[in-house]
N, C-alpha and C positions, 0 to 999 in steps of 0.2 A: 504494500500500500504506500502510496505517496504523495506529495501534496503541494503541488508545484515542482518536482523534481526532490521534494525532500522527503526522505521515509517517515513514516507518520509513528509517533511512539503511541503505545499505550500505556496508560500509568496508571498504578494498583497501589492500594493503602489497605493495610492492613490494622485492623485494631485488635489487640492482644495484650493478655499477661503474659504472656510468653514473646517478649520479642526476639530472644536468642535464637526460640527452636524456629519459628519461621526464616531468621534472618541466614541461619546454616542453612537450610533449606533450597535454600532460592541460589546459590550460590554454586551449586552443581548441575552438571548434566547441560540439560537442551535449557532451562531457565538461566542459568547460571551463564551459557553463551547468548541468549538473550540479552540479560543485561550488559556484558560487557561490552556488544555491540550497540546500544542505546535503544535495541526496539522494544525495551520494556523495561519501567522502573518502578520498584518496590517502596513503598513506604511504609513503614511501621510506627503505629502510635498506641502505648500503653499507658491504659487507664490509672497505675499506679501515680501516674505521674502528675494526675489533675486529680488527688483526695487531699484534703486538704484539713486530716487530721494528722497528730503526730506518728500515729502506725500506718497511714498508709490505708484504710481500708476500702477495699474496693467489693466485698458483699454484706451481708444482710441476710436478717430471719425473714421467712415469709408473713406475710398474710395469711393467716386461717389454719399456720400451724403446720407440721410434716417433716419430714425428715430432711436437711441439705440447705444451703443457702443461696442466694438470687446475686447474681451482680447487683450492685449499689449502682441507680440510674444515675448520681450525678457526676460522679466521676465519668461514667460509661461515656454520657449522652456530651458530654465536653469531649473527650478522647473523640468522638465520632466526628462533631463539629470540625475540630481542628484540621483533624486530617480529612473531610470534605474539604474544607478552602480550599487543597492545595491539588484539587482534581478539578480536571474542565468542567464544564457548570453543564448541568442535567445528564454527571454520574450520577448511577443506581447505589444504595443500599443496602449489599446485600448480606443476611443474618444466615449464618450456617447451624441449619436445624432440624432435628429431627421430623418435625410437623411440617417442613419445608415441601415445595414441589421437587419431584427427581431432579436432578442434573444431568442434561442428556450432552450428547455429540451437538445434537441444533441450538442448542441454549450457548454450549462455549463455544459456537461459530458466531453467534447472534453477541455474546460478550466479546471474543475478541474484533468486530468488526465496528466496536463502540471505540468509542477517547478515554475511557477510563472507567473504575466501579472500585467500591469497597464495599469491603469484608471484613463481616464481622464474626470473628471467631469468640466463640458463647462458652463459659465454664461453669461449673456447681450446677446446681438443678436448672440454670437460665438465665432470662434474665426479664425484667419486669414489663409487662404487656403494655405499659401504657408507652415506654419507648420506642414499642416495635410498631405501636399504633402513631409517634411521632416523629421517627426518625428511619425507618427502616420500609425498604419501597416493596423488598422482599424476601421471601424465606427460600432457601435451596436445601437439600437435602442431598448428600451423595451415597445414600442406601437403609437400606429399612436394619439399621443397627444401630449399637447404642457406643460412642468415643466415651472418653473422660474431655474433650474440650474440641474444639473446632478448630484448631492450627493445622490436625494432619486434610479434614475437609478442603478449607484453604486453599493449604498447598496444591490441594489436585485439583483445586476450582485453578489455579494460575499455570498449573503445568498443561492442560487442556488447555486452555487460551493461548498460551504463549508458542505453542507447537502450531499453530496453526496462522501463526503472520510469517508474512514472507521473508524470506533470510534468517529464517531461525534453525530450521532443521538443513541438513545437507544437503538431503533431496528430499525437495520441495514436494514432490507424486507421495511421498510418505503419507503427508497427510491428506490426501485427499483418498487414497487405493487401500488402507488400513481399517482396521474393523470400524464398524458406523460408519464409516465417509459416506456410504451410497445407502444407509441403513441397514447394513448385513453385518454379519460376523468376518471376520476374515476367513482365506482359506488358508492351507497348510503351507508350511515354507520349508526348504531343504536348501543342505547348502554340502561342500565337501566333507568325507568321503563317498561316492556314488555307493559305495555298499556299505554299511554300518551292523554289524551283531546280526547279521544275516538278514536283513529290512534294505532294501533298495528304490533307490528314490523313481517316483513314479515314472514309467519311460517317456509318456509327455512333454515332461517337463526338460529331457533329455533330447527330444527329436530337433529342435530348433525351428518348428511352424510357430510362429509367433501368433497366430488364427488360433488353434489349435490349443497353446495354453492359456489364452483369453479363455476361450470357453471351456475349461478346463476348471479354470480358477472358479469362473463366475458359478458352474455347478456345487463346486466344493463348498461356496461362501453360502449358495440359496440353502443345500441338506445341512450344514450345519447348523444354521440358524433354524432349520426346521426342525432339528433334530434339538438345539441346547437352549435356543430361544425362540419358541413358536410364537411370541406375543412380538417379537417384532417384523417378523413375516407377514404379522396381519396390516402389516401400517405400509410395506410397500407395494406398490402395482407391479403387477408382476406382467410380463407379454405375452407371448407364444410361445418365443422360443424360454423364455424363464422358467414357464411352467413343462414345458417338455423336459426341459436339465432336471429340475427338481423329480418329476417321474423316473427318468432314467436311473438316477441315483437311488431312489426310492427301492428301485427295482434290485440291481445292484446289493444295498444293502440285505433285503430280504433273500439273495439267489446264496444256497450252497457253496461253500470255496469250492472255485477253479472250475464255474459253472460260468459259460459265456453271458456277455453283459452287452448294454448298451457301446455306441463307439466312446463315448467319454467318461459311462459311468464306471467303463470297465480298468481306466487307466486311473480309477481314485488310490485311496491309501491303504481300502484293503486289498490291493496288487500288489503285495510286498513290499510295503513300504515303511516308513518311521513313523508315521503318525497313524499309528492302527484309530482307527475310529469305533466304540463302540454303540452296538445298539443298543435301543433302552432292553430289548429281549436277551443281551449279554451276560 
């Protein structure tokens, strides 16, 4: 992305008790060459920092009694302010939360295609509704489980973003041709030795018809996802030819070892190869 000839940054604040473990974080890998190329910068702002008794407290008992404590809103809801100012104006707020909506593939296209957003990483039982009803545009979620705090959600809300502007990753196809890019799963990948513990990499992918491993892949990605995640199979249109790959594999899957197969279902993983795929009938 660019904006007159200049690459466009996107910039991320972070609000946390933990600015260490975000600040290590972001510092390696594909984030980590992110920033030191300028396409993405981190800000961290910790609520200790705006309490403004002599220990410092940054939670509180609830309301109505129960076990665990609430972030203290006024420290929080300052920590939040601050590091807004220093984001282009009409970044999001977003609260990493268990009640949140998923975090998909579309959501951190749709985030990294913005100027900016913060994150709010949540500790102790929460934090008090009337902030999220003041300061907080939205709730995210990255899985129907329960952290001790919101730094490691965070991180993978920035690492999903940041993977996907350009000049981040080495080759750029990565993220568009990887799992969810098209809404599928990925398919299988091999790489040397051609034969491995007696498992040999699909001959396909050996022949060099570049036709031939497109649709090769494309089958792999459709039966997998129909096979490990059917709920997101329902969300893509599928064509003719989609839905022929998926049968073929279908087929394939249910036939006898070393019983003849479709022309592409036959050249999958279970042709001797590394990535045995199992049936749910396994």
């Amino acid at each position: 992305m660019s904006d007159g000839g200049r690459t466009r940054r996107l910039a991320i604040e972070v609000v946390t008790l933990f600015p260490e473990f975000v600040a290590g974080a972001v510092r390696v890998g594909v984030v980590g060459r992110a920033l030191e190329r300028g396409i993405v910068s981190v800000g961290i702002e910790d609520p200790r920092s705006h309490a403004t008794d002599v220990h410092r407290t940054v939670d509180d008992r609830p309301y109505g009694g129960g076990p665990g404590m609430l972030l203290a809103v006024e420290p929080l809801a300052t920590a939040i302010e601050t590091a807004r100012r220093r984001l282009p104006a009409g970044s999001p707020v977003l609260y990493l939360s268990a009640q949140g909506r998923p975090f998909t593939q579309a959501r951190a296209r749709q985030l990294a295609d913005g100027a900016g957003f913060l994150l709010l990483a949540g500790r102790y039982e929460g934090v008090d509704e009337r902030l999220i009803e003041e300061l907080v545009d939205e709730e995210l979620s990255i899985g129907d489980y329960v952290l001790s705090g919101g730094e490691l959600a965070a991180c993978v809300v920035i690492d999903a973003c940041a993977r996907l502007l350009p000049g981040v990753l080495l080759n750029e196809r990565s993220a568009v041709e990887e799992s969810f890019g098209a809404g599928l799963l990925d398919w299988p990948h091999y790489t040397r030795p051609e034969t491995w513990r007696e498992r040999t990499v699909p001959a396909v992918l050996r022949g060099g018809n570049h036709a031939d491993v497109a649709r090769w892949r494309r089958q792999q990605a459709l039966g997998r996802t129909a096979e490990r995640r059917p709920d997101l199979l329902d969300r893509v249109a599928l064509n003719d030819l989609d839905a022929r790959l998926l049968q073929e594999y279908r087929a394939a899957r249910a036939a006898p070892p070393g019983a003849a197969a479709g022309p592409a279902a036959g050249q999958g993983p279970e042709d001797n190869t590394g990535d045995r795929q199992r049936s749910p009938a396994d």
